[in-house]
N, CA, C and O atoms as a printed pandas DataFrame, in Angstrom:
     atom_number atom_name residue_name chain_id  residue_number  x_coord  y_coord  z_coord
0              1         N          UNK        A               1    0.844   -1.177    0.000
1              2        CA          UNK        A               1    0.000    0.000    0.000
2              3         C          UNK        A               1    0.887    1.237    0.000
3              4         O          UNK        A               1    1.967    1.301    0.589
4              5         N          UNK        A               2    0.149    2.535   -0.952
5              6        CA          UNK        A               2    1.549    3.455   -1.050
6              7         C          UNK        A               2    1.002    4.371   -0.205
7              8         O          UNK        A               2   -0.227    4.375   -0.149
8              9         N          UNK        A               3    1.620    5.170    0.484
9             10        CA          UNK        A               3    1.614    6.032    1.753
10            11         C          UNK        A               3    1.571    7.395    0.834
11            12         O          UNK        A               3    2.113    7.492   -0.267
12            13         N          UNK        A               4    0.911    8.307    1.418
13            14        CA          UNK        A               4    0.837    9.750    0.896
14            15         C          UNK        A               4    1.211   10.872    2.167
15            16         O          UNK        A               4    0.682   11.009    3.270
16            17         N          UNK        A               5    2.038   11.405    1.696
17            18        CA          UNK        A               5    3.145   12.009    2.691
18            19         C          UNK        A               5    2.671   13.599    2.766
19            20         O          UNK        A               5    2.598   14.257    1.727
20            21         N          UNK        A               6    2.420   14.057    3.795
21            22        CA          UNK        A               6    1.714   15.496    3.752
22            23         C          UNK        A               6    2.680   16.659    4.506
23            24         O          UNK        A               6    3.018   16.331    5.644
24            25         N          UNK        A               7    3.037   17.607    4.168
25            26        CA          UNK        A               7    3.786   18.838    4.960
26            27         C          UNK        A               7    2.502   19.048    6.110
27            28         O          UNK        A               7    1.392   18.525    6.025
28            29         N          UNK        A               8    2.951   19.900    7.126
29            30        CA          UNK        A               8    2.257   20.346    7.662
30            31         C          UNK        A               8    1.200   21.254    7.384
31            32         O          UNK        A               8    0.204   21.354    8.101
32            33         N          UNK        A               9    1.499   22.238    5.852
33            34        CA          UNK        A               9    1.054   23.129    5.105
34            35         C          UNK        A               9   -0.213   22.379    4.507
35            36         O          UNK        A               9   -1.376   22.781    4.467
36            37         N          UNK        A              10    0.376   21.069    4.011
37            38        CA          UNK        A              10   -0.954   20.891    2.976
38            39         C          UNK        A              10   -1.942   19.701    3.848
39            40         O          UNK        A              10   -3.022   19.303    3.410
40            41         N          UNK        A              11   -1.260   19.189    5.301
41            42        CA          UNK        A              11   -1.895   18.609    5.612
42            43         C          UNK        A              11   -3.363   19.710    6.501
43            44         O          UNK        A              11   -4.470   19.188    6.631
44            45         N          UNK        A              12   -3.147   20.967    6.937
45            46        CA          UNK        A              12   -3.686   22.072    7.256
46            47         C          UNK        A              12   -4.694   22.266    6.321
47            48         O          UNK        A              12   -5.813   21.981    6.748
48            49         N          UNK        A              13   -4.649   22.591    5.387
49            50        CA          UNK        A              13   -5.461   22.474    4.173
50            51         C          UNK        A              13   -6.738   21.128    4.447
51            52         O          UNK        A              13   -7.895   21.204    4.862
52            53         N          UNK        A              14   -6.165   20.319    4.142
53            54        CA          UNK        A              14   -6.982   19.357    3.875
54            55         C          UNK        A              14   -7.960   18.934    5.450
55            56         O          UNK        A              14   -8.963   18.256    5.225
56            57         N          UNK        A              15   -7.729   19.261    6.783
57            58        CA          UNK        A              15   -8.251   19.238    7.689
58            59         C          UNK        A              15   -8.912   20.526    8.150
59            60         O          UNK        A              15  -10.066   20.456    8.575
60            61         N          UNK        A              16   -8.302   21.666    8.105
61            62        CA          UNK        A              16   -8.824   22.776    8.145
62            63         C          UNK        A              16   -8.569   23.254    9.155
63            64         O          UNK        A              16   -9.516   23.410    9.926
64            65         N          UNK        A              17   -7.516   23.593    9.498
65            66        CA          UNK        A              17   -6.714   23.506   10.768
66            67         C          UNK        A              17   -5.687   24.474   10.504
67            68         O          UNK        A              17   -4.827   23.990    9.768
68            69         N          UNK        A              18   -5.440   25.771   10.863
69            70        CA          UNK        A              18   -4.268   26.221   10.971
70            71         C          UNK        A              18   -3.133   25.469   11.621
71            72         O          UNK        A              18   -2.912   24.820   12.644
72            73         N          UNK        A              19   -2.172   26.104    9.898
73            74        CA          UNK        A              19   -0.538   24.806   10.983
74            75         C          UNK        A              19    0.187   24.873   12.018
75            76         O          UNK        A              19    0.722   23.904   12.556
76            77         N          UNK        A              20    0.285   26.402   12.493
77            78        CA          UNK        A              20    0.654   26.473   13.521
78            79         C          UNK        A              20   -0.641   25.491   15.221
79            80         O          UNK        A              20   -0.269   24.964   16.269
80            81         N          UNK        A              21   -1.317   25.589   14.948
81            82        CA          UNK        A              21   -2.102   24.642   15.481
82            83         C          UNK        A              21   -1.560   23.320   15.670
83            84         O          UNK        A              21   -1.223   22.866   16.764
84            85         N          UNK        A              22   -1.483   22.681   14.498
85            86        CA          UNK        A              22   -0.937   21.211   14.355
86            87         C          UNK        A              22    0.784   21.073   15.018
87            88         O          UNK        A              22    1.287   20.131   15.631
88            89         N          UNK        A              23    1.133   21.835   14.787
89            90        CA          UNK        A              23    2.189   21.512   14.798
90            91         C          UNK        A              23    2.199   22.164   16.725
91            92         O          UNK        A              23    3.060   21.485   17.285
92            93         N          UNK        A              24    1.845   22.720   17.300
93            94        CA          UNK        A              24    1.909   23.166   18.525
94            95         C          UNK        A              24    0.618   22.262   19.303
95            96         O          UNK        A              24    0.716   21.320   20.089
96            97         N          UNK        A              25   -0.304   22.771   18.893
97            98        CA          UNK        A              25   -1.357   21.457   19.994
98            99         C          UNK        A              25   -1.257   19.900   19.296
99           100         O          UNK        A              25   -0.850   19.017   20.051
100          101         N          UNK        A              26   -1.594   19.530   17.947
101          102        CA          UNK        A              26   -1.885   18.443   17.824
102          103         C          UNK        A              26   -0.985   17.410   17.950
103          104         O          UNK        A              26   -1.129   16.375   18.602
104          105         N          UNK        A              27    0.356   17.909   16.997
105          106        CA          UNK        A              27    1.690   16.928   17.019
106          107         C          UNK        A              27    2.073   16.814   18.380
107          108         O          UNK        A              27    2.120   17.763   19.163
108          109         N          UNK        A              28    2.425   15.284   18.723
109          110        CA          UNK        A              28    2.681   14.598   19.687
110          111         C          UNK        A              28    1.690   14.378   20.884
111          112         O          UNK        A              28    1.956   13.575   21.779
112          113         N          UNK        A              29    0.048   15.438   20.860
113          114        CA          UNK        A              29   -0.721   15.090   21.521
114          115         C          UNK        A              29   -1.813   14.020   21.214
115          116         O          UNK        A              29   -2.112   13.115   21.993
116          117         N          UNK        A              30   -2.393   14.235   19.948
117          118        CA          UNK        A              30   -3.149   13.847   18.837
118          119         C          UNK        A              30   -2.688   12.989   17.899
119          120         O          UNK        A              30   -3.192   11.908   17.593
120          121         N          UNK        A              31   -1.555   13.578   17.374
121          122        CA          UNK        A              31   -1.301   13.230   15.693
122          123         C          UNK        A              31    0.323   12.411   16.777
123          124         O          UNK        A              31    1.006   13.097   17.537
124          125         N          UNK        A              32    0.473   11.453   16.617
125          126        CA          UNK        A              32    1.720   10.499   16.908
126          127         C          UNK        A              32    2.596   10.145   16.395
127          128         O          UNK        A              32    2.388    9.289   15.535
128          129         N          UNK        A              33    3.967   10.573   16.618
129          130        CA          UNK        A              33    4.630    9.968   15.911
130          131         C          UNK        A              33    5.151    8.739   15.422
131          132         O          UNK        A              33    5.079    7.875   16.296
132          133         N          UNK        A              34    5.713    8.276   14.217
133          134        CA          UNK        A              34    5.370    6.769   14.024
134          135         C          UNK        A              34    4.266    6.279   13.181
135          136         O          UNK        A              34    4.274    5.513   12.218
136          137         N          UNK        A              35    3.281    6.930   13.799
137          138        CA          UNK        A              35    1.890    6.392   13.715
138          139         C          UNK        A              35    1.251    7.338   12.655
139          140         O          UNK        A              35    0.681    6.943   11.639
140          141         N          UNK        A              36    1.440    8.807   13.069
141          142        CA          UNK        A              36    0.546    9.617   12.238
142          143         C          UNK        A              36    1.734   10.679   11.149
143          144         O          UNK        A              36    1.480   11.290   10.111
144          145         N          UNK        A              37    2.945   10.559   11.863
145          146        CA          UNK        A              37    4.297   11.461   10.915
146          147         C          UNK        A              37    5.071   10.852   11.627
147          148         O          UNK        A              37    4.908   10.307   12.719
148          149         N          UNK        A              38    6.101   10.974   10.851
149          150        CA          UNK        A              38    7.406   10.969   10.799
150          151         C          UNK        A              38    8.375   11.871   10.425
151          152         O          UNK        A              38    8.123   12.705    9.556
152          153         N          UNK        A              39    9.639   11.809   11.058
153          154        CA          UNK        A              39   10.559   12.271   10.887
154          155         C          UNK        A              39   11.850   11.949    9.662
155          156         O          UNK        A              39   12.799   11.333   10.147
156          157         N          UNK        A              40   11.960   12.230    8.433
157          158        CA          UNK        A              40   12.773   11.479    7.906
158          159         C          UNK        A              40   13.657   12.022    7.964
159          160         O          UNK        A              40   13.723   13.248    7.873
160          161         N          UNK        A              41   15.038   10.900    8.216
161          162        CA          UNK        A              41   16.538   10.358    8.024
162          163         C          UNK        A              41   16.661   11.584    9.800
163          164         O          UNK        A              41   17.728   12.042   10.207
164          165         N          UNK        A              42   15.593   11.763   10.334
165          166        CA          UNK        A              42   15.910   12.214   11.708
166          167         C          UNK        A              42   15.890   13.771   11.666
167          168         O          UNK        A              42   16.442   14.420   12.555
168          169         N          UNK        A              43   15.212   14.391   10.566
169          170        CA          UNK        A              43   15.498   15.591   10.487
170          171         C          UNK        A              43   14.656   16.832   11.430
171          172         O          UNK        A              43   14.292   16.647   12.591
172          173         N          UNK        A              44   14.502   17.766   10.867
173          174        CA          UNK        A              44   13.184   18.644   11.885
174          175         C          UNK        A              44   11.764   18.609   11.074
175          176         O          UNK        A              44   10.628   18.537   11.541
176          177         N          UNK        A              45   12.308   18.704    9.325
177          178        CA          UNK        A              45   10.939   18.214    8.389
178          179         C          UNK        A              45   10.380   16.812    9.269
179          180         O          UNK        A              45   10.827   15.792    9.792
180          181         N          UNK        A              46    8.832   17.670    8.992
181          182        CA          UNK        A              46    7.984   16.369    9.197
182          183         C          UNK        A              46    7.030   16.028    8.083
183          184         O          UNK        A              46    6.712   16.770    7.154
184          185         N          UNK        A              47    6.635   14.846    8.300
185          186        CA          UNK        A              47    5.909   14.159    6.904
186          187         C          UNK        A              47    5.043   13.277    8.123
187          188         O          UNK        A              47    5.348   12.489    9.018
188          189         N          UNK        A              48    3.152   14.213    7.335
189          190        CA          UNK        A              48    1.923   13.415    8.059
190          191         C          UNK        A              48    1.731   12.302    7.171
191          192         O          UNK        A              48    2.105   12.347    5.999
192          193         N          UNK        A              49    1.054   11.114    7.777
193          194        CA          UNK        A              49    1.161    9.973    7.054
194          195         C          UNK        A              49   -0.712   10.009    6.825
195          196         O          UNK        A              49   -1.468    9.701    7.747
196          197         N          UNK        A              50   -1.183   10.419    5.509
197          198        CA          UNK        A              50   -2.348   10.781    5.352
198          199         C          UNK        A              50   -3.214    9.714    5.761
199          200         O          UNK        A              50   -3.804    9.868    6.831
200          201         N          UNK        A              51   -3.394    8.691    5.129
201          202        CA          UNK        A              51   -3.787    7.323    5.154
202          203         C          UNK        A              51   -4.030    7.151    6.596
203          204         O          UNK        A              51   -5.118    6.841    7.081
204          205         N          UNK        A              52   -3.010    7.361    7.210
205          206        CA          UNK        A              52   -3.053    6.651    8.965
206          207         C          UNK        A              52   -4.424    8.092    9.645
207          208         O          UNK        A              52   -5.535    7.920   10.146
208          209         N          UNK        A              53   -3.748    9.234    9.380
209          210        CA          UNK        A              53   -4.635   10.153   10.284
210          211         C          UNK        A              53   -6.475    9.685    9.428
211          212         O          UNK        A              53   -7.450    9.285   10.064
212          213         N          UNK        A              54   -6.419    9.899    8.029
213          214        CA          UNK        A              54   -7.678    9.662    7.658
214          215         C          UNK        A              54   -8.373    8.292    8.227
215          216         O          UNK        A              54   -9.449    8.323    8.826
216          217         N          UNK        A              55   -7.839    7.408    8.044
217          218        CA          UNK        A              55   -8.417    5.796    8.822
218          219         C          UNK        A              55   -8.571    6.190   10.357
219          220         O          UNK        A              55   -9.647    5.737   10.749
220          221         N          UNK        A              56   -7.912    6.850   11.353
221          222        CA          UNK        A              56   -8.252    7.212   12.213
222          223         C          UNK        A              56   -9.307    8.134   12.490
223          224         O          UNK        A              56  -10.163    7.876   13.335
224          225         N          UNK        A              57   -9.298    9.094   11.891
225          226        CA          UNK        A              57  -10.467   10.145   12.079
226          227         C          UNK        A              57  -12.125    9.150   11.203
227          228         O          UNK        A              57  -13.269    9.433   11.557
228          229         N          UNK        A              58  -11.836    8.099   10.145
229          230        CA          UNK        A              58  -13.105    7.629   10.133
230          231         C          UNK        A              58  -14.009    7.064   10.640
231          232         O          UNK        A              58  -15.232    7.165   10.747
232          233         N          UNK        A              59  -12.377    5.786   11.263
233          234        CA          UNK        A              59  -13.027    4.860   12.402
234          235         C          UNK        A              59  -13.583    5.406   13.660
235          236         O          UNK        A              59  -14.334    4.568   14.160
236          237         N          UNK        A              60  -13.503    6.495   14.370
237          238        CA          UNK        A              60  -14.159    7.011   15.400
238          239         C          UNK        A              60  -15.382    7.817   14.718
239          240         O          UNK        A              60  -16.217    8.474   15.340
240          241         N          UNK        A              61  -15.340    7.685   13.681
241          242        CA          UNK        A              61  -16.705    9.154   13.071
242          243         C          UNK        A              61  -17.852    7.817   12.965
243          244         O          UNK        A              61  -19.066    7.924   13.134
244          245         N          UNK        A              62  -17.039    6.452   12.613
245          246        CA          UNK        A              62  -18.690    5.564   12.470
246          247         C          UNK        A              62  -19.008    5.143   13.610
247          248         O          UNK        A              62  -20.169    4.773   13.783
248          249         N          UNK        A              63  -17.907    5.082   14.857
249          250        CA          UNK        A              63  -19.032    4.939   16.378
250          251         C          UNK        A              63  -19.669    5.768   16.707
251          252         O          UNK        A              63  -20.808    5.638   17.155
252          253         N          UNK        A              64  -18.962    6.991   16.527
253          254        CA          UNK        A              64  -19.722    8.352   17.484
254          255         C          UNK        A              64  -19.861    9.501   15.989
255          256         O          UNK        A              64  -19.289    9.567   14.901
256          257         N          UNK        A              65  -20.874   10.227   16.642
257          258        CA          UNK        A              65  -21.039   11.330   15.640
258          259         C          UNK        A              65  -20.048   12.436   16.048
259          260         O          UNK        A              65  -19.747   13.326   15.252
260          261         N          UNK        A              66  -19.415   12.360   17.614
261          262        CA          UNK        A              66  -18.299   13.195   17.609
262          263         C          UNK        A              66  -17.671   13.143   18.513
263          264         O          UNK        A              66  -18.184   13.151   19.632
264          265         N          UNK        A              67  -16.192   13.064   18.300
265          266        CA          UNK        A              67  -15.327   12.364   19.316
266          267         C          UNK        A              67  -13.670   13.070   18.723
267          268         O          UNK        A              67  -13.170   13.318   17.626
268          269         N          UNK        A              68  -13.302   13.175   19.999
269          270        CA          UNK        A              68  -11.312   13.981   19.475
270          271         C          UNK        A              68  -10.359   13.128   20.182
271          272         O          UNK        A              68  -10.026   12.924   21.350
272          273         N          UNK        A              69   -9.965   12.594   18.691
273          274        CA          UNK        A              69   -8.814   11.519   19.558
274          275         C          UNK        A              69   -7.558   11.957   20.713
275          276         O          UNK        A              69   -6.954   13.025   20.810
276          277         N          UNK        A              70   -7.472   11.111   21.260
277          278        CA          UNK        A              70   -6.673   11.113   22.568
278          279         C          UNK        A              70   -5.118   11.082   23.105
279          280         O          UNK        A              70   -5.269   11.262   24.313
280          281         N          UNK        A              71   -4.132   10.990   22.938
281          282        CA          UNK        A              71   -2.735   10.741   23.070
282          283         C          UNK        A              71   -2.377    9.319   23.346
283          284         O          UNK        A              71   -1.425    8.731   22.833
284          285         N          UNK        A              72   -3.182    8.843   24.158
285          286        CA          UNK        A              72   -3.317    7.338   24.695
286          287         C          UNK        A              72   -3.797    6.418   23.714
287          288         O          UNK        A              72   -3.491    5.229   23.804
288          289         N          UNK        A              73   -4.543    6.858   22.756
289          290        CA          UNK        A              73   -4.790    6.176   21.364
290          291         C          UNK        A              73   -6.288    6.142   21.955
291          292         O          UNK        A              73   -6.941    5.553   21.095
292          293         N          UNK        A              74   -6.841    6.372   22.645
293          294        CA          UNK        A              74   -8.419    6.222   22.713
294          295         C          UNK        A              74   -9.197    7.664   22.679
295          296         O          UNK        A              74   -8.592    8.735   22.712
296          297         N          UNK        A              75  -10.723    7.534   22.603
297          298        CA          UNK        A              75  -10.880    8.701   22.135
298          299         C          UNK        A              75  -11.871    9.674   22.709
299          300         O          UNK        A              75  -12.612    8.894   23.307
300          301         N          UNK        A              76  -12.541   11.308   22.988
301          302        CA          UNK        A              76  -13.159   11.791   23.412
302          303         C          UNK        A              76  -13.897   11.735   23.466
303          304         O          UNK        A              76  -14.050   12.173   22.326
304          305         N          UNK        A              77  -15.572   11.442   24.009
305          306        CA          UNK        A              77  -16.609   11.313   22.802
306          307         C          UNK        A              77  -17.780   12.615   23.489
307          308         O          UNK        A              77  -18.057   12.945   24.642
308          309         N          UNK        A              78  -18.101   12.947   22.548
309          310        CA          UNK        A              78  -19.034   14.925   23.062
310          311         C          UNK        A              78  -20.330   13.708   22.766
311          312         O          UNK        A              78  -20.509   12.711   22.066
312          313         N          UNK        A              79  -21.208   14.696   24.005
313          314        CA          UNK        A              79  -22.642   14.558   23.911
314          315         C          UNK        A              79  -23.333   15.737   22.815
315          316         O          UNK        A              79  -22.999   16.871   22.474
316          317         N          UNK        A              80  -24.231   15.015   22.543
317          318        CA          UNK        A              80  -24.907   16.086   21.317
318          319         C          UNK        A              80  -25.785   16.650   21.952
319          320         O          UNK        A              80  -26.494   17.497   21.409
């Protein structure tokens, strides 16, 4: 399976999220490294791993109508 590699810029875009956001609240609270970006060859560039954050944000959207994932890997869930 081929991985689609996102800057912080265009991953902002596509969530709707200012990057300074992501990169100050979400990265390492939310978005995991490993799991959701990486670091390549160890550098300060980061690369979101689209695939992983999108499969994550779906699988909690078909239990709950609204829920913010967690650091612990589990997730928030809001009353409507």
């Amino acid at each position: 399976m081929s991985m689609t590699y996102l800057t912080t810029e265009e991953l902002a875009q596509k969530i709707k999220y200012n990057a300074r956001t992501i990169r100050n609240e979400l990265k390492d609270s939310v978005l995991l490294e490993g799991r959701h970006y990486i670091r390549p060859f160890g550098q300060r560039k980061i690369l979101f791993i689209w695939e992983n954050i999108e499969m994550d944000m779906h699988l909690e959207s078909a239990n709950s109508a609204f829920a913010i994932p967690m650091a612990n890997g589990g997730f928030c869930v809001g009353v409507h």
